[in-house]
N, CA, C and O of each residue as an XYZ file, in Angstrom:
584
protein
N       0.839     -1.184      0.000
C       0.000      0.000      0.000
C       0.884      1.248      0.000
O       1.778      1.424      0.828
N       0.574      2.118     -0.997
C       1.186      3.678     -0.929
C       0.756      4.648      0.210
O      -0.417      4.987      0.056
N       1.308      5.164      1.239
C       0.952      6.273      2.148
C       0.354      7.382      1.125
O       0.486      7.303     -0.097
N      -0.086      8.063      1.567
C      -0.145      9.510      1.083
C      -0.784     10.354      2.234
O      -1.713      9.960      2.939
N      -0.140     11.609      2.333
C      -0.465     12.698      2.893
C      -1.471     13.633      1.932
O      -1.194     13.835      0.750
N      -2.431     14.072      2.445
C      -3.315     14.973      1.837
C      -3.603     16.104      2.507
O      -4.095     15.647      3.538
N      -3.629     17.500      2.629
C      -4.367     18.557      3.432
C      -6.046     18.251      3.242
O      -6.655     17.784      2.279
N      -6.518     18.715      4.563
C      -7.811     18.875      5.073
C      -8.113     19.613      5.134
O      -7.664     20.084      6.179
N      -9.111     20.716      4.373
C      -9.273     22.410      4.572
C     -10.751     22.315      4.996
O     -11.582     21.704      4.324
N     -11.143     23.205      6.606
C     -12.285     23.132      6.701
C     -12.824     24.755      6.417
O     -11.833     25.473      6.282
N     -14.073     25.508      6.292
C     -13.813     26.623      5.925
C     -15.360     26.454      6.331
O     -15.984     25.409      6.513
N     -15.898     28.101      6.440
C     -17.247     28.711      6.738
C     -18.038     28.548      5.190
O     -19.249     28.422      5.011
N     -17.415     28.574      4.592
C     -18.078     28.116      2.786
C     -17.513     27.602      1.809
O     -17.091     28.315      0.898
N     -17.346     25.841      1.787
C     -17.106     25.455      1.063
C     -17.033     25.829     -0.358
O     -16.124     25.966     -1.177
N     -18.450     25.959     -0.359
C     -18.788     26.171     -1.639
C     -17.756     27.246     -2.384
O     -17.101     26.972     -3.389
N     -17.748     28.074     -1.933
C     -16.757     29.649     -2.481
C     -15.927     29.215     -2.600
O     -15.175     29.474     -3.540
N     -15.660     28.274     -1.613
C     -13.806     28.103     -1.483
C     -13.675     26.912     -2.494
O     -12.528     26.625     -2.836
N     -14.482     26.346     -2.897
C     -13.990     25.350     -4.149
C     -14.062     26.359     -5.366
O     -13.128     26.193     -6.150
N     -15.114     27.557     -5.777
C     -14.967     28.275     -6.995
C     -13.513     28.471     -6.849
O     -12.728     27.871     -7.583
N     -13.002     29.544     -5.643
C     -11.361     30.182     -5.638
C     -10.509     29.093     -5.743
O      -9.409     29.601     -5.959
N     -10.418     28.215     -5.722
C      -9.388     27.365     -5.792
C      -9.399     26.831     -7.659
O      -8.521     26.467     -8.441
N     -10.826     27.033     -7.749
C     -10.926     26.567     -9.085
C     -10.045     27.949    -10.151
O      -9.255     27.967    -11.095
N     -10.664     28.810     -9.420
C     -10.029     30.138    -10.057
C      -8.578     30.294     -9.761
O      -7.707     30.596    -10.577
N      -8.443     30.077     -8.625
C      -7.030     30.706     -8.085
C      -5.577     29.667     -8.857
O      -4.522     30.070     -9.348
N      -6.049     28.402     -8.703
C      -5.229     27.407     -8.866
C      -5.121     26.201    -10.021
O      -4.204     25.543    -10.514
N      -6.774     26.292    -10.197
C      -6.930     25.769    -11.345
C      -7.517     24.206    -10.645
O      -7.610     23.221    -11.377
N      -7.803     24.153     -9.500
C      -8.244     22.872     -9.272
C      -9.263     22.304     -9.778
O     -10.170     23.007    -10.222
N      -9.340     20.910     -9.822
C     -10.767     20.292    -10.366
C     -10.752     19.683     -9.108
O      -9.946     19.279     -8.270
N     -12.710     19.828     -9.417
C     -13.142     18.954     -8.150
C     -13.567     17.599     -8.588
O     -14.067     17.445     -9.702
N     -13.387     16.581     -7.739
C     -14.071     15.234     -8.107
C     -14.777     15.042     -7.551
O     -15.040     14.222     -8.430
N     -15.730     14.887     -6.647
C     -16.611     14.802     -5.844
C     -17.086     15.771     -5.042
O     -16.583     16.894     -5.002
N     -18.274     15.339     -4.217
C     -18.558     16.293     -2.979
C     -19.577     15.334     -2.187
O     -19.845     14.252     -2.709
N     -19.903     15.524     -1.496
C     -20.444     15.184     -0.949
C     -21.868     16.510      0.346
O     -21.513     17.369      1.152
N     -22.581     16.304      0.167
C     -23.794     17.564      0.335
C     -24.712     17.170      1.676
O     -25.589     16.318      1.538
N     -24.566     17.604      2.566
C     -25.332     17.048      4.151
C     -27.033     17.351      3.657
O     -27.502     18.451      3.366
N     -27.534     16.432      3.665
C     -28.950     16.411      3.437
C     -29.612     17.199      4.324
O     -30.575     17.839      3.902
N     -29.273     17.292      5.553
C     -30.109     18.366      6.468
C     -30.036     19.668      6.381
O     -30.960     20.320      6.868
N     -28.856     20.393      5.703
C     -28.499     21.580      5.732
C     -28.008     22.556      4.532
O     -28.003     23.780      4.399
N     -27.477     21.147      3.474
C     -27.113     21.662      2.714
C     -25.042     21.885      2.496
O     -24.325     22.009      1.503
N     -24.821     21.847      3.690
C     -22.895     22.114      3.868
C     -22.309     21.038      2.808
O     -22.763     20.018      2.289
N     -21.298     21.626      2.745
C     -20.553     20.335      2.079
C     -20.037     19.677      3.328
O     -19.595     20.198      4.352
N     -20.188     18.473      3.024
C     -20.023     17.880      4.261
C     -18.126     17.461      3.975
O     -17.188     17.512      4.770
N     -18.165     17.130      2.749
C     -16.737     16.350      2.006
C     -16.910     16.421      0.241
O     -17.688     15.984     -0.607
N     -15.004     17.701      0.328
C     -15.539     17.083     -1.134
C     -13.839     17.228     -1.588
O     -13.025     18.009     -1.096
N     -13.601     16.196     -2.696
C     -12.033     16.307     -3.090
C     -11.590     16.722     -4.177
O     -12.107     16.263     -5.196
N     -10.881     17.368     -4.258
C     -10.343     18.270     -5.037
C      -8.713     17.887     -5.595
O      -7.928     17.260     -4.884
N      -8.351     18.406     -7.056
C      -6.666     18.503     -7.637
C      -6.138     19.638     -7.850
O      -6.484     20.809     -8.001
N      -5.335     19.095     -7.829
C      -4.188     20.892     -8.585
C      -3.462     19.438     -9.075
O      -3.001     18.605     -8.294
N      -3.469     19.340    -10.440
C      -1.942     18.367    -11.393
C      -2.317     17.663    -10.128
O      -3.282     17.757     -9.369
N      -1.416     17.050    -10.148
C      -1.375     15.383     -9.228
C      -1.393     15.188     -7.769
O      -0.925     14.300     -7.056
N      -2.364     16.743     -7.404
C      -2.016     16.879     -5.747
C      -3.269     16.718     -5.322
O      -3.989     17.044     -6.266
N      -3.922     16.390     -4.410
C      -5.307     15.762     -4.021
C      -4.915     16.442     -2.571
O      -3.889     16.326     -1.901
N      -6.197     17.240     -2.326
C      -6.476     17.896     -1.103
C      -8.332     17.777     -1.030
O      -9.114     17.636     -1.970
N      -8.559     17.872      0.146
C      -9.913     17.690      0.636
C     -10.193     19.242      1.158
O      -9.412     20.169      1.372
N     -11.898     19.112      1.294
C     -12.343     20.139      2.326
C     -13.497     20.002      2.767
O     -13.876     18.831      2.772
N     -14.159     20.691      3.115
C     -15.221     20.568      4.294
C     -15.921     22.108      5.060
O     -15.183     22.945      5.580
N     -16.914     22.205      5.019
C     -17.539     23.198      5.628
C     -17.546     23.219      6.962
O     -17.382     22.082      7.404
N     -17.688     24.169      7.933
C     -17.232     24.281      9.217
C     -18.478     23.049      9.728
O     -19.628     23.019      9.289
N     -17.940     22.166     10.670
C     -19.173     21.426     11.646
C     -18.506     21.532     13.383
O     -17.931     20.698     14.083
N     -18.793     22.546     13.549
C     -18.531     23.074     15.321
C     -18.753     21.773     16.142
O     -18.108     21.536     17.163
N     -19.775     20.882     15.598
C     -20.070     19.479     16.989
C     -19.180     18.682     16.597
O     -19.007     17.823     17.462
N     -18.364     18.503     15.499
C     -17.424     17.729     15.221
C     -16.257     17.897     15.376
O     -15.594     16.865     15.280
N     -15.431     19.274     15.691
C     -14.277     20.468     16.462
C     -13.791     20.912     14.778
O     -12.631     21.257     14.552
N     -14.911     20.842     13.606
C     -14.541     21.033     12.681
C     -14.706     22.734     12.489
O     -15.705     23.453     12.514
N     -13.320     23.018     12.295
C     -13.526     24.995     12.264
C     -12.522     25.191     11.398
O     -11.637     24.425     11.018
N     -12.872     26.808     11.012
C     -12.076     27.007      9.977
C     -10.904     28.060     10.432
O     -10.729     28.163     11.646
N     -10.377     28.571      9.869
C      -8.865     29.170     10.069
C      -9.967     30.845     10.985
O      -9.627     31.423     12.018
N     -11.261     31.168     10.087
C     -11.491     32.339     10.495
C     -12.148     32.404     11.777
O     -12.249     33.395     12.500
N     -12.648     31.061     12.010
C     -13.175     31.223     13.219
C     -12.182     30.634     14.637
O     -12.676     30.413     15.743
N     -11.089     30.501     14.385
C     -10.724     29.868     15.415
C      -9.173     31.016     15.593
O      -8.325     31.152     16.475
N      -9.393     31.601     14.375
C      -8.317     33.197     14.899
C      -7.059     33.178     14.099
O      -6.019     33.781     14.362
N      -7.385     32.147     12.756
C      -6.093     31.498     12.109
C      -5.310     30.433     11.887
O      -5.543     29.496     12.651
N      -4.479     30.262     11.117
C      -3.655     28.513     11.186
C      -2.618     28.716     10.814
O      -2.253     29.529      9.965
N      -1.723     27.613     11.731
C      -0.032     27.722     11.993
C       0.362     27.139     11.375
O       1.542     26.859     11.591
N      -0.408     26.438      9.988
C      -0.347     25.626      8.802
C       0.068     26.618      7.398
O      -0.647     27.550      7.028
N       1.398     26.204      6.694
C       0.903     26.807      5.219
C       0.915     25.702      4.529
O       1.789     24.851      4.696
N       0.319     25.628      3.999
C       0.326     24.734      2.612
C       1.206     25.146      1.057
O       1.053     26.169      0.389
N       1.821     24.381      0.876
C       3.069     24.809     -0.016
C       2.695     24.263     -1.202
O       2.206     23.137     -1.117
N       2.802     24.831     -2.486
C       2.406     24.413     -3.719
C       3.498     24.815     -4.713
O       3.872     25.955     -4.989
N       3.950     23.597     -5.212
C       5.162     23.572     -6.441
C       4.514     24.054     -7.705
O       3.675     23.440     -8.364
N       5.043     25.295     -7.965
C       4.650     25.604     -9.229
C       6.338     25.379    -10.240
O       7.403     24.869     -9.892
N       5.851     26.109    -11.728
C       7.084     25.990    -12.554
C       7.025     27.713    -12.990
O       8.041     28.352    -13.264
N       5.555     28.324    -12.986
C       5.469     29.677    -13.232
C       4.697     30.526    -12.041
O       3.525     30.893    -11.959
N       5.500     30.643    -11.408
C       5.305     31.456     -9.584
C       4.469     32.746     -9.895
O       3.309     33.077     -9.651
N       5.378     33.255    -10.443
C       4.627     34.826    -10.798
C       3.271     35.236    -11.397
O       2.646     36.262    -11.132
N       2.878     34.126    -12.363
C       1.919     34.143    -13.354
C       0.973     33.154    -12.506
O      -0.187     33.420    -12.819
N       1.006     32.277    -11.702
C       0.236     31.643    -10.362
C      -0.408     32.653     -9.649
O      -1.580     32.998     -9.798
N       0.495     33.162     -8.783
C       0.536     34.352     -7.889
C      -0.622     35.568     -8.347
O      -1.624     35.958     -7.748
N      -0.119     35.922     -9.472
C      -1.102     37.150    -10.292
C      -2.596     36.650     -9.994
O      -3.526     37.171     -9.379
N      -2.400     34.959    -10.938
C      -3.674     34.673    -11.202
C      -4.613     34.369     -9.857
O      -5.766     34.796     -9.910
N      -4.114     33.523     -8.423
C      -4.545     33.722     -7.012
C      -5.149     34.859     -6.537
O      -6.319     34.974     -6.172
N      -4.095     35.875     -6.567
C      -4.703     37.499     -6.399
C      -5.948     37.739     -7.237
O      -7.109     37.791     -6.830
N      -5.539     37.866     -8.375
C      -7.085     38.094     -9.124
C      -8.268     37.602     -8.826
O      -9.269     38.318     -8.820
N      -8.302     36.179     -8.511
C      -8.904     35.420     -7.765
C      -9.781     35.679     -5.943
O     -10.637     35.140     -5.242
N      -8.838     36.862     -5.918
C      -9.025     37.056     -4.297
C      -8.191     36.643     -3.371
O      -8.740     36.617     -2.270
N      -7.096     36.311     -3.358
C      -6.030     36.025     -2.483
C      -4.971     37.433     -2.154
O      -4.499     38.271     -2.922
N      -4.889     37.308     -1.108
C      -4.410     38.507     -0.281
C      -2.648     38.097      0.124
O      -2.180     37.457      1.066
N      -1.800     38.987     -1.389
C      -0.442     38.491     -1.365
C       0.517     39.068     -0.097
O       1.011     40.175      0.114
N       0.530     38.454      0.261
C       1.683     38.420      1.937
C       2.856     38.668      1.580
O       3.585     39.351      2.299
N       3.200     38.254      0.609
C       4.918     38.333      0.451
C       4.901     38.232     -1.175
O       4.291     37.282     -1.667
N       5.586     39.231     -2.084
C       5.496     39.148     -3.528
C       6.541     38.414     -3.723
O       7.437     38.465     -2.880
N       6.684     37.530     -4.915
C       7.386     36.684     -5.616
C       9.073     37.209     -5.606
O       9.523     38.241     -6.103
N       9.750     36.214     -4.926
C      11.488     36.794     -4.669
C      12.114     35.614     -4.644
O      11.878     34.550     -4.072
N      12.889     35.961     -5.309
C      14.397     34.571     -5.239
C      14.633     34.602     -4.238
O      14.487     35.686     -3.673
N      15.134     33.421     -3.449
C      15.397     32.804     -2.331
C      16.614     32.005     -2.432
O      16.820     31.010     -3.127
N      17.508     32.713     -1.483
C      18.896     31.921     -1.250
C      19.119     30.149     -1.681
O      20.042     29.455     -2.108
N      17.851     29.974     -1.324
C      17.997     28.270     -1.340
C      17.279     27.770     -2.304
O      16.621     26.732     -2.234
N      17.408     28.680     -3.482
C      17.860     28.193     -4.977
C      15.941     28.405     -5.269
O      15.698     28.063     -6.427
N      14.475     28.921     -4.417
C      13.315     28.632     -5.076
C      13.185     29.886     -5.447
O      14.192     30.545     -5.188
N      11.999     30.705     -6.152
C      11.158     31.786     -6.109
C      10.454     31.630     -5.426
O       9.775     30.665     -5.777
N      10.053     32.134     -4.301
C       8.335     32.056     -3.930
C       7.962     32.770     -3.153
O       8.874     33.302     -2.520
N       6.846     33.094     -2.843
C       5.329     33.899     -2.477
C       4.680     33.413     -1.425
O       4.928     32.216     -1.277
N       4.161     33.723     -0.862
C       3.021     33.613      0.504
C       1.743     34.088      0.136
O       1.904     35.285     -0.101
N       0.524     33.777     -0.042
C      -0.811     34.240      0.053
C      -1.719     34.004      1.459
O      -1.662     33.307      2.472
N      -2.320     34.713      1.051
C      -3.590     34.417      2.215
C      -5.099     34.394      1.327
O      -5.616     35.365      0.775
N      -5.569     33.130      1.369
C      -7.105     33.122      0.264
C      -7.629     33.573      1.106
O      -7.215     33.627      2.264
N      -8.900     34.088      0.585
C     -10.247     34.302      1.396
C     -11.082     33.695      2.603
O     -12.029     34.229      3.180
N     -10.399     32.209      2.899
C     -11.038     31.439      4.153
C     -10.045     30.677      4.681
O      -9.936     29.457      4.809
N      -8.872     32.192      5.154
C      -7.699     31.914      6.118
C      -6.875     30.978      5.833
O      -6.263     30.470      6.773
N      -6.682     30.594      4.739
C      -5.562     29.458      4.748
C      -4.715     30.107      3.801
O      -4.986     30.664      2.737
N      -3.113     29.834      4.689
C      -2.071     30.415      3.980
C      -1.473     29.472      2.602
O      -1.541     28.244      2.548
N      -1.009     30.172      1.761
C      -0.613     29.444      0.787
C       1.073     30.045      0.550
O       1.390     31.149      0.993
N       2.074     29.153     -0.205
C       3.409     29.651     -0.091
C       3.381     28.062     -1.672
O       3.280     26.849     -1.857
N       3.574     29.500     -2.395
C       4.025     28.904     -4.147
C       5.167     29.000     -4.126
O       5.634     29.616     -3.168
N       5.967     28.528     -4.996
C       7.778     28.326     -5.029
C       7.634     27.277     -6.485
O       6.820     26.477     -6.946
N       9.083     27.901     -6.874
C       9.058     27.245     -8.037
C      10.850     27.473     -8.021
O      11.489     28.501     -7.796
N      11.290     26.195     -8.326
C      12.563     26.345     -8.176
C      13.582     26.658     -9.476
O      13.311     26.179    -10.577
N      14.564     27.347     -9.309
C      15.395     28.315     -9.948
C      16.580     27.852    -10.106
O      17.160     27.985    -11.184
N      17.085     27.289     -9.156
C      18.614     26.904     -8.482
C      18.344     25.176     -7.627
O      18.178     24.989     -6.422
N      18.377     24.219     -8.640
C      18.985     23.152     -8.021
C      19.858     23.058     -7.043
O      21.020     23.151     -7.436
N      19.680     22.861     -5.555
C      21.104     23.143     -4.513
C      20.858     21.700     -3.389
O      19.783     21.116     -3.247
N      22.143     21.361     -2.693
C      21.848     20.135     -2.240
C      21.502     21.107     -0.818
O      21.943     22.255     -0.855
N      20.916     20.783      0.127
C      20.982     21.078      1.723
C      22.389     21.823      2.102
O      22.309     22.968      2.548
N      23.295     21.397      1.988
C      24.370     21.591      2.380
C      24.666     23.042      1.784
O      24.880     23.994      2.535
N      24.666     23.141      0.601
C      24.434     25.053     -0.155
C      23.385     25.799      0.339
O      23.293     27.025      0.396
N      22.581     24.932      0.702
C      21.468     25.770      1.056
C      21.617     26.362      2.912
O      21.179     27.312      3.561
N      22.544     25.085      3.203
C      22.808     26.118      4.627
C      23.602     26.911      4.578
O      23.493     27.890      5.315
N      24.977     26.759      3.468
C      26.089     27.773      3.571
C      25.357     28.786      3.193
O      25.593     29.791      3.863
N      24.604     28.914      2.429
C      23.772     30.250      1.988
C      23.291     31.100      3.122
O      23.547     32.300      3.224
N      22.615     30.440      3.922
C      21.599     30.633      5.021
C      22.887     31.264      6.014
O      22.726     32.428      6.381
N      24.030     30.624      6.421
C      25.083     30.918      6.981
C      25.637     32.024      6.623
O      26.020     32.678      7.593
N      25.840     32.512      5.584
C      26.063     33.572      4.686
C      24.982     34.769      4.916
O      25.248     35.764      5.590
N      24.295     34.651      4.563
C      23.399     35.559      4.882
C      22.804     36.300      6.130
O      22.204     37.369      6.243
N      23.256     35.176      7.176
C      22.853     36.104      8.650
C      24.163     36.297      9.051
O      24.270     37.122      9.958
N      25.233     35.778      8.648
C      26.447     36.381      9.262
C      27.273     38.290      8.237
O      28.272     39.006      8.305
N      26.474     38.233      7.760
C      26.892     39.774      7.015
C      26.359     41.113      7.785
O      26.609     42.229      7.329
């Protein structure tokens, strides 16, 4: 059996938050799943290219909350792009609130920080500079010792 790790995004409106992702990122959704009593998405899964993430509408009796109601998340979710800048643009346009604009990074990536519309941070990177760990600390070493 293959492991896989997936993110879990719970949010106050699914629904929106699958359009922006559709917009922002380009995801397709494959499913959903729709709570007959209320209407929430209860579960529904989603791609970006070959990355499979879930989400879910807030359910408070289940400790299910979203980034806005609980004051934020100490989570970013990191997404490999190949065109950072032209991602980035297209997120913003989308409604994502850019935290940090697109900058080369010592340790060989480009990348960006967002904030979408239902608190979840995002951090695009697209790499520039092939470097093993070891460059990437002399770099890092380099840089706070100046």
């Amino acid at each position: 059996m293959t492991r896989t790790l997936s993110p879990y995004l719970v949010t106050r409106d699914a629904q929106a938050a699958i359009g922006f992702y559709q917009s922002a990122f380009g995801a397709v959704e494959l499913f959903r799943l729709t709570d007959p009593a209320d209407g929430r998405i209860g579960h529904a899964e989603l791609r970006i290219d070959d990355c499979l993430f879930m989400l879910a509408d807030e359910y408070p009796d289940f400790g299910a909350l979203g980034p806005d109601t609980i004051g934020g998340s100490a989570v970013t979710l990191h997404l490999s792009t190949t065109t950072v800048d032209a991602d980035v643009a297209r997120a913003a346009e989308a409604g994502a609130l850019v935290l940090r604009a697109p900058a080369d990074q010592t340790f060989g990536e480009r990348s960006a920080l967002l904030l979408d519309p239902f608190g979840h941070r995002w951090m695009l990177s697209e790499t520039i500079e092939p470097l093993s760990p070891d460059q990437m600390q002399a770099r890092w070493d380099a840089s706070t010792s100046a």
